[in-house]
C-alpha positions as CSV (number, residue, x, y, z in Angstrom):
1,X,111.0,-54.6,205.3
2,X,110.0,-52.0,207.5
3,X,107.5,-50.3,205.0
4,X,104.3,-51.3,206.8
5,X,105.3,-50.1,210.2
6,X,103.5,-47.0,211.3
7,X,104.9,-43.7,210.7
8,X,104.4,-43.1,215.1
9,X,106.6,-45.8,215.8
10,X,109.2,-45.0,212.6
11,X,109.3,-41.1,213.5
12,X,110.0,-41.8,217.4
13,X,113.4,-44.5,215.6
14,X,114.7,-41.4,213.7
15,X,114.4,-39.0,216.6
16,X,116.0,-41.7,218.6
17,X,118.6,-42.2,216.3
18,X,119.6,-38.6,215.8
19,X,119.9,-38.0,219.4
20,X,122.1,-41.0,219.9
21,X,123.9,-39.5,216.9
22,X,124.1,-36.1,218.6
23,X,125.2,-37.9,221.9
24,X,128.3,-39.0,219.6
25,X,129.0,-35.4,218.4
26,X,128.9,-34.4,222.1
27,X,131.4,-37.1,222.6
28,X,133.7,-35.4,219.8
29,X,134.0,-32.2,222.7
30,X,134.1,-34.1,225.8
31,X,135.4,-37.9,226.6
32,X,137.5,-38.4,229.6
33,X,136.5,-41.8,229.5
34,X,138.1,-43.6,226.2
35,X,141.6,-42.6,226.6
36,X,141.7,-45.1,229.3
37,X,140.9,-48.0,226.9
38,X,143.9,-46.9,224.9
39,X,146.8,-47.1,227.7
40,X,149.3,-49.9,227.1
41,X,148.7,-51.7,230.5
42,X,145.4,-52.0,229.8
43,X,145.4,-54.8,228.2
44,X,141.6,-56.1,228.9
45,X,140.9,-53.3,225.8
46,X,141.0,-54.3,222.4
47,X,142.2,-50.9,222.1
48,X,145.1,-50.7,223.8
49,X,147.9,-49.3,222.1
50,X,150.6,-52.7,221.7
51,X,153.2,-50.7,220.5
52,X,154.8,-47.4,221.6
53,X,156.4,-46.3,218.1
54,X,155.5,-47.0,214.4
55,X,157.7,-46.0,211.2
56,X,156.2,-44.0,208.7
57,X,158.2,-42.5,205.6
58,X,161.6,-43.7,207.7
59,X,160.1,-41.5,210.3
60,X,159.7,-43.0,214.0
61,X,156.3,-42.2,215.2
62,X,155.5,-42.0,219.2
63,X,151.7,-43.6,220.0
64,X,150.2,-41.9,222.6
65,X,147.0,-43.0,224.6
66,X,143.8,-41.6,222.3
67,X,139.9,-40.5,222.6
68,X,138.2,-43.3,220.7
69,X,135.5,-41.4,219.1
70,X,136.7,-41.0,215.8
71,X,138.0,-44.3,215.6
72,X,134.7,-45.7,216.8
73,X,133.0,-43.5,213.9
74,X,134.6,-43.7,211.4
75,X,136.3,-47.5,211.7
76,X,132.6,-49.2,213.4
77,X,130.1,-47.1,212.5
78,X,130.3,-46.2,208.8
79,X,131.1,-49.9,207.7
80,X,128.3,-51.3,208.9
81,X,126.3,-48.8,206.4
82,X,126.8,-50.3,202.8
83,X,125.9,-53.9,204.0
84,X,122.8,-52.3,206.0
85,X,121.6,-50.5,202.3
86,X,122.3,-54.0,200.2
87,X,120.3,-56.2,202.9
88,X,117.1,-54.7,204.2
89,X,117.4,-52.2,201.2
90,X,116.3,-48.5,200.2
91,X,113.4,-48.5,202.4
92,X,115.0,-49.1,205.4
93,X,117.7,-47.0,205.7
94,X,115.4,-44.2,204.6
95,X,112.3,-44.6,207.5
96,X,115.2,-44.5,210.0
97,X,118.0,-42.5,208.6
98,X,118.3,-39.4,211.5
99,X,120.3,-37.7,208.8
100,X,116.6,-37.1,206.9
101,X,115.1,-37.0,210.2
102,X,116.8,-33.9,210.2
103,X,115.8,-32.5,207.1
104,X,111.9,-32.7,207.8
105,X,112.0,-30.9,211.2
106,X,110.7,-27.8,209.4
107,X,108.1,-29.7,208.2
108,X,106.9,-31.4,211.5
109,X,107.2,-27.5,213.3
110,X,105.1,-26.1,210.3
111,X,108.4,-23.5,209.0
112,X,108.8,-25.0,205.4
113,X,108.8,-22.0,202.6
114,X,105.7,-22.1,200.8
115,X,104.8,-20.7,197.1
116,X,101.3,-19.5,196.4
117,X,100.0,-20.9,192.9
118,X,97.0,-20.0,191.2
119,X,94.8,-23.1,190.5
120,X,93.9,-22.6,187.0
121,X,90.7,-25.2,187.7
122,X,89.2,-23.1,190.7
123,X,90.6,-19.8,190.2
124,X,91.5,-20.0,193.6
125,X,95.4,-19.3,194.9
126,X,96.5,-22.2,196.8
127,X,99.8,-21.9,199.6
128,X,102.1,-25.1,198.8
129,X,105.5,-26.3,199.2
130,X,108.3,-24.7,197.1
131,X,110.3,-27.8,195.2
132,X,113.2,-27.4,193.1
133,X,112.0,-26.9,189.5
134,X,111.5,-30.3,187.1
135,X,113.9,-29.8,184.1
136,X,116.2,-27.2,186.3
137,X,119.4,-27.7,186.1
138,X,119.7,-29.3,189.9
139,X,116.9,-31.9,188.3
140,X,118.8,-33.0,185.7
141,X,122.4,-32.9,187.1
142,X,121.1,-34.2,190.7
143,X,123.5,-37.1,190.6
144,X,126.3,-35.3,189.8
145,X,125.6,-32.9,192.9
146,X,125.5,-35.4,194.9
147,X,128.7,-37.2,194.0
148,X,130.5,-34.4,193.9
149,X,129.4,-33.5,197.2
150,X,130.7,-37.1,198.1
151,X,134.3,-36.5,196.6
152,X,134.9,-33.5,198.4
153,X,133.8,-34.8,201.6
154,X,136.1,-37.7,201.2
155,X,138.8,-35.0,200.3
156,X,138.0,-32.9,203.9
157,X,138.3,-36.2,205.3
158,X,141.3,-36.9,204.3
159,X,142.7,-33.8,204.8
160,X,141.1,-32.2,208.2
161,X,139.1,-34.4,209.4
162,X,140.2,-37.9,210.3
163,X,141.9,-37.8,213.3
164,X,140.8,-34.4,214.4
165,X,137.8,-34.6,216.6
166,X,136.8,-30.8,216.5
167,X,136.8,-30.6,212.8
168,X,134.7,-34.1,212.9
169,X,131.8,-32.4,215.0
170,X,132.0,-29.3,213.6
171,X,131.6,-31.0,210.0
172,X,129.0,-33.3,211.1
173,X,127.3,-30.4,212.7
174,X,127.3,-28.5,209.8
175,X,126.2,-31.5,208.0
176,X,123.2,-31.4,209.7
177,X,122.3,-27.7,209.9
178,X,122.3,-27.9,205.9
179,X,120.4,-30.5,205.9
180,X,117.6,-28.6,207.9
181,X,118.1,-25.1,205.6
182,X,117.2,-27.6,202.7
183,X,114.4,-29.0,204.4
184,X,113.1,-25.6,204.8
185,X,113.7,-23.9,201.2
186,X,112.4,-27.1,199.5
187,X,109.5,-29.4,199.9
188,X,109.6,-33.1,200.1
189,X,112.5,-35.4,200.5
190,X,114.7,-32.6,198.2
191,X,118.1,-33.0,200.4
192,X,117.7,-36.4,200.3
193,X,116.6,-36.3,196.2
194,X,119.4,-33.7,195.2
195,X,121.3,-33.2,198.1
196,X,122.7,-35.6,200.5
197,X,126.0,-37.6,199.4
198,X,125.2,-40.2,201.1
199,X,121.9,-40.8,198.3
200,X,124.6,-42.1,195.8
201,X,125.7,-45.1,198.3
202,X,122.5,-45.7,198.7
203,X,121.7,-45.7,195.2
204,X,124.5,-48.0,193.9
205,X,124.0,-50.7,197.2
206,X,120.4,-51.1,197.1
207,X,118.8,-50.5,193.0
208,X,116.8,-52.2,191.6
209,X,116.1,-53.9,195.4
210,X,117.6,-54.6,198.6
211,X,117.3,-58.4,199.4
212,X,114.5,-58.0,202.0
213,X,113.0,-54.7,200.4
214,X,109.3,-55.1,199.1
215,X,107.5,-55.1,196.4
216,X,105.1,-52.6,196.1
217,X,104.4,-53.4,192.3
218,X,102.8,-56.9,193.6
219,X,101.6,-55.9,196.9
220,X,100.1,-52.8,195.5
221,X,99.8,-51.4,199.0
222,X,98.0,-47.8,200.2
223,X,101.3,-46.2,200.7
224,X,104.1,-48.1,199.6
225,X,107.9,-48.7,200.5
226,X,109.7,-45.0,202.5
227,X,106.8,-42.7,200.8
228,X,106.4,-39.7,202.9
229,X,103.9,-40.2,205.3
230,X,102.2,-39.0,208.6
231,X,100.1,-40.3,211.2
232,X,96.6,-39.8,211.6
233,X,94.1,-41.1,214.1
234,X,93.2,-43.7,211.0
235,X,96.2,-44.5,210.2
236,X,99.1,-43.5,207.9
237,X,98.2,-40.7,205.6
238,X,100.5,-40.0,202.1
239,X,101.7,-36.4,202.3
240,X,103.5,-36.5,199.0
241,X,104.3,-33.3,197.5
242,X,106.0,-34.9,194.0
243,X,109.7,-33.3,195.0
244,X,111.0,-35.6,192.3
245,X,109.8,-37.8,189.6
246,X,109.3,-41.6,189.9
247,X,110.6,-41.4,193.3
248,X,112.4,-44.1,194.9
249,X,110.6,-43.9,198.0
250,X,107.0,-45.1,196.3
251,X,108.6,-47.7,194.3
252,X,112.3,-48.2,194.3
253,X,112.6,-50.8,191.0
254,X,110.2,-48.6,189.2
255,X,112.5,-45.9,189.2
256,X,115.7,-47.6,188.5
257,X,114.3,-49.0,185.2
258,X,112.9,-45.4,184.5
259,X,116.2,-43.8,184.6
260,X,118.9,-46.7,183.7
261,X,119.5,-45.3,180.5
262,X,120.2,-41.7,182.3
263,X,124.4,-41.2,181.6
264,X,124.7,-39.7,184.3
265,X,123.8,-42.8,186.3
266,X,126.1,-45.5,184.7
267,X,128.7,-42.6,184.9
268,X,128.1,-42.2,188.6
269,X,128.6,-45.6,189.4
270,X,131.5,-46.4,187.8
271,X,133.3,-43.1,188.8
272,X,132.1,-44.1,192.7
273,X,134.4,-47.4,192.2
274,X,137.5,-45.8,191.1
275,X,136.7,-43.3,194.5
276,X,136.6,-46.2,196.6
277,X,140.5,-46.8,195.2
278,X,141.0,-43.4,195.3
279,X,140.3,-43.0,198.7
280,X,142.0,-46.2,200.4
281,X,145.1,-46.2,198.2
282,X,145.8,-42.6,199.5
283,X,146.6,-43.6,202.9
284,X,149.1,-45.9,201.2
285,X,150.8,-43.6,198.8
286,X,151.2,-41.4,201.9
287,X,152.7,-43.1,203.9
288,X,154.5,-45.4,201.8
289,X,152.9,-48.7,203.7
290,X,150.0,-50.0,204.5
291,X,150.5,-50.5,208.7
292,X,149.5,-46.4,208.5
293,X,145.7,-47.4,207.6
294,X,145.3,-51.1,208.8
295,X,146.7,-49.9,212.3
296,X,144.0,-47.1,212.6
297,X,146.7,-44.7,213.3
298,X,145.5,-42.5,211.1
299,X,142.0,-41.8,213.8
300,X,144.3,-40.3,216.3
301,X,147.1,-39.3,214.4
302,X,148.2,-35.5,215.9
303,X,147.9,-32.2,214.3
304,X,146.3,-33.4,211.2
305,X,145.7,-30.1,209.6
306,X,149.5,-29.4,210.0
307,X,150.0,-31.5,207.1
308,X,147.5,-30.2,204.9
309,X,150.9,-28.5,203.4
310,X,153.7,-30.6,204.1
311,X,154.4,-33.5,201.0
312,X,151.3,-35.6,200.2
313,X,153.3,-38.5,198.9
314,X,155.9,-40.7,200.0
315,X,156.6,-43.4,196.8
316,X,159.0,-45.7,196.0
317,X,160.9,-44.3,199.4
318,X,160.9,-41.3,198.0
319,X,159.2,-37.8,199.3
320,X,156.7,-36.3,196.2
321,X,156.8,-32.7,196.4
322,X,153.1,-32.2,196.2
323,X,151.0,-30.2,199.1
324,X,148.6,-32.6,200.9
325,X,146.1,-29.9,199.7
326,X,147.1,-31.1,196.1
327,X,147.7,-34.8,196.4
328,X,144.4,-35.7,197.7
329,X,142.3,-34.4,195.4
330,X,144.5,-34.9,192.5
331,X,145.0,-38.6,193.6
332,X,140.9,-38.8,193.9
333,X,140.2,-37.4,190.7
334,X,143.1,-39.9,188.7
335,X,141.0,-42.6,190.1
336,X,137.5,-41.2,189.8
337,X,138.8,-40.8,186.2
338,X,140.4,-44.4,185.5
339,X,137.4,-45.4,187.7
340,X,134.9,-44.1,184.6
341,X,137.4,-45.1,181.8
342,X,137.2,-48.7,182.8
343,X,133.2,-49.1,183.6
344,X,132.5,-47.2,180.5
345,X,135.1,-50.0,178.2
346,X,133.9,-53.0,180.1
347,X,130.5,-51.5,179.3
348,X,131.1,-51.0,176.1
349,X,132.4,-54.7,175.4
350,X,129.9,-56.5,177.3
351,X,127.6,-54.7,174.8
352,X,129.5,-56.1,171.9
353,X,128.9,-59.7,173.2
354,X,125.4,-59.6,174.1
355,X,124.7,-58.7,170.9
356,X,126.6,-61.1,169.4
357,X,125.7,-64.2,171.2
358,X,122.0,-62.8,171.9
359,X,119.2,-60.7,171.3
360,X,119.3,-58.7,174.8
361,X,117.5,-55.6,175.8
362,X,119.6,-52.3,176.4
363,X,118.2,-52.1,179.7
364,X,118.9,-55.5,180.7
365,X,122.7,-55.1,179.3
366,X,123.1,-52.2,181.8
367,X,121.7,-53.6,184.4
368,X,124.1,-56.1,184.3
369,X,126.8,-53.7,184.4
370,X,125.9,-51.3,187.0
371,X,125.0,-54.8,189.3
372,X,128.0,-56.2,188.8
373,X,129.6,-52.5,189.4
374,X,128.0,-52.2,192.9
375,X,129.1,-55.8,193.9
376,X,132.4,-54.9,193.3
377,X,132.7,-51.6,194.7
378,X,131.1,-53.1,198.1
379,X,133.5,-56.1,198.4
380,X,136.4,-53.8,197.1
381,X,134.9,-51.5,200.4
382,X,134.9,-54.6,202.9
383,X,138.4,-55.1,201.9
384,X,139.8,-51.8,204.0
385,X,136.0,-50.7,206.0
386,X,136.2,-51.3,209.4
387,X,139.6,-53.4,209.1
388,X,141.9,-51.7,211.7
389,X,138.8,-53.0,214.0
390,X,138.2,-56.4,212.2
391,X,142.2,-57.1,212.6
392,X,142.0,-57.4,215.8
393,X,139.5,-60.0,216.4
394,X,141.0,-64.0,216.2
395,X,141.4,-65.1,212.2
396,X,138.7,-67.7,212.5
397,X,136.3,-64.6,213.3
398,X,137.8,-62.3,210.3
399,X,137.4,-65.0,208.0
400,X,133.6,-66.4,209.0
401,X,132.9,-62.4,208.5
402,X,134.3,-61.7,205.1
403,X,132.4,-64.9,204.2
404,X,129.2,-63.9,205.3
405,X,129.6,-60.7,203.9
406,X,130.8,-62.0,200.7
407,X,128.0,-64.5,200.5
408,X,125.5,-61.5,201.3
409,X,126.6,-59.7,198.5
410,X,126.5,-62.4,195.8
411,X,122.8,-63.1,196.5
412,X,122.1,-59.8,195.5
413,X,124.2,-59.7,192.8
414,X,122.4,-62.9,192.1
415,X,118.9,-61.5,192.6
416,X,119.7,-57.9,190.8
417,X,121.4,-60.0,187.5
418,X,117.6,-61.7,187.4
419,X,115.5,-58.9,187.4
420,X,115.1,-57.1,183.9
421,X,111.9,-54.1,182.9
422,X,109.8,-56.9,181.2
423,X,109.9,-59.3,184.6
424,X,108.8,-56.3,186.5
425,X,105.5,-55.3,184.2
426,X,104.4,-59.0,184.4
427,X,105.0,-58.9,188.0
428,X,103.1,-55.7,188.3
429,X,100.3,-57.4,186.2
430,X,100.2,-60.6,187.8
431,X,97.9,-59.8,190.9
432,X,95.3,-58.5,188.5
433,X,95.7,-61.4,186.2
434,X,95.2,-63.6,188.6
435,X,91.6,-61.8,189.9
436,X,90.6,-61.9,186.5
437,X,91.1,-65.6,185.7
438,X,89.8,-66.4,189.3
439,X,86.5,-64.1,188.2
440,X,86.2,-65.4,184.8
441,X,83.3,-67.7,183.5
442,X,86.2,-69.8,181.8
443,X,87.5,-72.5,182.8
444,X,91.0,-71.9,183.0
445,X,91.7,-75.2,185.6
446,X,92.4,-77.5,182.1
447,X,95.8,-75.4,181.1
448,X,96.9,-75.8,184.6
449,X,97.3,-79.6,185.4
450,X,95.9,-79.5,188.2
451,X,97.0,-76.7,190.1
452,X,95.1,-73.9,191.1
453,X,95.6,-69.9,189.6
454,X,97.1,-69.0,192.7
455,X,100.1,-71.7,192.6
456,X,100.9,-69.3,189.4
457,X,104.0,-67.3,189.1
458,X,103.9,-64.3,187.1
459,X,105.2,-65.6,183.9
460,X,103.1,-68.2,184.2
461,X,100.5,-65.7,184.2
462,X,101.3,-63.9,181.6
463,X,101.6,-66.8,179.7
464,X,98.4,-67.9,180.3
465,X,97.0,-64.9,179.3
466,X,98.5,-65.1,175.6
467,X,97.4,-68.8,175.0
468,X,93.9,-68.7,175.7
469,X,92.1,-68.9,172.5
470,X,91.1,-65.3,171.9
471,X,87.1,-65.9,172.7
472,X,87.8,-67.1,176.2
473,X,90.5,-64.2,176.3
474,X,88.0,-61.8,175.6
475,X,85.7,-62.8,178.5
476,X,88.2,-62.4,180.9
């Protein structure tokens, strides 16, 4: 969608972004303002607390007026990102992610770590970007890095972070200064390639295509989809330093059909949903109800590192001896498990069908699965995201949302069940195709009934191509 936009206009959306991000951090230290919006007289707020008191594990529970920061991070802010990835797609979210903005500052000061490499051509030693090694072990285990760096964020989250607005700046701040030492050791996109937890959302919500991503396989453009880029009196110029193979940035469906069969993919996604269960049906076996999360006291709720050693579940009525420091990522992982268990059955016997009903490619069978994967993980997402917020807006306006965002997410899943490796080579052929029988002596208008080689689609094409007799092929 936004892949033909100049890289001026794209680079001053990022910087814009990642001040307004580091307006909110600054908000984290200092807001006299929200509290306000939280009194229980005030009741022209949304926000205002409607009750004084709230039972948790048979304990009364005093509300107090609250900053609204967290909330408005972590209960506004956040949900709006997994929809964002599955609608305008990969390409999107990465020309104005601040996040990556970050990481290429060294680059756009001139302070990335360079190697010098002898050019075996010229003889001459040449200065370039250092990149993390293909076939090291960060290559090949990149998205297990990155997930794991998503399960113990969740797990800080959980346990320090939620409701305690220091430790929320001071992780996002750390966040960010990482992402910046990254962008200095290594080249290229690398913290987002290998790095960044946030990569495997992205991932899972927008392969093989985000509904309004391009297509750079038909378009063929100069530089395609999120490559890196700069500007140049002339235009956009391609400064790709290949940080990664088939990247996702040139051509997004290209490299999900390059690496489906990679384990560690299917693994990943399937492990993500049972973190998404994980992860919401703490709050629950914490408290022992589910008015702790869908209330949003859990943004504001005092002394949250206090806990981290107090009893991390309350079941059945009934206090489980376990630190927090345990329970959380104990509870995480028993999902994260079950989570991979599952996919990896389901996987397993949706094999067994389509090969017993049909002759369907390997590729095509997991694609199926991981789609259908992602569809549920979001929807299962949208059933907690952003609800403290959402329940309190009237019902006709909670149920109108989930339907939009329900309908959202079935085109794709519509639109990712239809694509499969041999749709994408004839659309990737197609354009040419079409040249060539627009070019051609022959007359190709007879096998057409009447319509013209560019009312074509690409099977169609392709079609055409194999019929010809094979001396009118030839000429082509």
């Amino acid at each position: 969608m936004l892949a033909r936009v100049s890289e001026r206009k794209m680079v001053s959306v990022r910087a814009g972004l990642f001040v307004a991000w580091l307006c909110l951090i600054a908000s984290l230290f200092w807001d006299p303002m929200s509290p306000m919006m939280t009194m229980p007289h005030n009741h022209w707020s949304p926000f205002h607390l409607q009750a004084l008191h709230m039972t948790m594990r048979d304990e009364t529970m005093t509300m107090a007026p609250y900053h609204l920061s967290n909330r408005f991070f972590w209960t506004m802010l956040i949900p709006l990102f997994p929809l964002f990835l599955m609608v305008f797609g990969h390409e999107a979210w990465r020309r104005i992610c601040p996040l990556s903005f970050a990481s290429q500052l060294p680059r756009y000061f001139g302070l990335r770590r360079q190697r010098t490499t002898l050019q075996r051509r010229t003889g001459r030693l040449e200065r370039t970007p250092a990149l993390i090694g293909r076939g090291s072990w960060l290559h090949r285990n990149a998205w297990y890095v990155q997930f794991g760096m998503l399960f113990f964020g969740l797990c800080t989250r959980l346990l320090f972070v939620n409701s305690d607005r220091m430790a929320l700046a001071i992780a996002l701040l750390a966040t960010i200064a990482t992402s910046i030492v990254v962008g200095y050791l290594w080249g290229g996109k690398s913290w987002c390639n290998y790095f960044c937890p946030a990569n495997v959302v992205q991932r899972i919500y927008t392969e093989p295509h985000g509904l309004l991503e391009s297509q750079p396989h038909i378009t063929q453009p100069a530089i395609p989809q999120s490559m890196c880029r700069t500007s140049t009196p002339t235009g956009d110029k391609s400064v790709c330093v290949g940080c990664t193979v088939s990247c996702g940035d040139i051509d997004l469906e290209k490299s999900y059909w390059e690496g489906i069969t990679d384990p560690a993919r299917r693994n990943v996604y399937y492990m993500f949903f049972g973190l998404i269960i994980g992860f919401y049906g703490y709050y629950y076996l914490y408290a022992g109800t589910w008015n702790y999360y869908f209330s949003g006291f859990w943004t504001h709720e005092s002394d949250q590192m206090a806990s981290i050693m107090k009893p991390g579940l309350f079941i059945g009525n009934h206090m489980i001896m376990i630190p927090k420091l345990v329970a959380v990522p104990l509870v995480l992982g028993v999902a994260v498990a079950a989570g991979l268990g599952l996919g990896k059955a389901l996987e397993a016997g949706y094999r067994r069908l389509c090969r017993a009903r049909q002759d369907m490619s390997e590729e095509v069978i997991i694609n199926h699965c991981l789609s259908v994967s992602a569809f549920v993980s979001i929807n299962t997402f949208y059933i907690f995201g952003g609800r403290p917020n959402l329940l309190l807006m009237p019902t006709t306006a909670i149920i109108c949302l989930d339907a939009l965002i329900f309908g959202l997410t079935l085109l794709w899943l519509r639109k990712a069940l239809d694509r499969s490796p041999v749709k994408y080579q004839r659309e990737k052929l197609a354009p040419s195709l079409a040249q060539r029988f627009k070019k051609s002596p022959v007359d190709v208008g007879r096998y057409l009934d009447g319509r013209s080689v560019e009312e074509l689609n690409a099977d169609e094409l392709y079609l055409l191509g194999k019929v010809l007799p094979p001396t009118q092929r030839s000429s082509l």
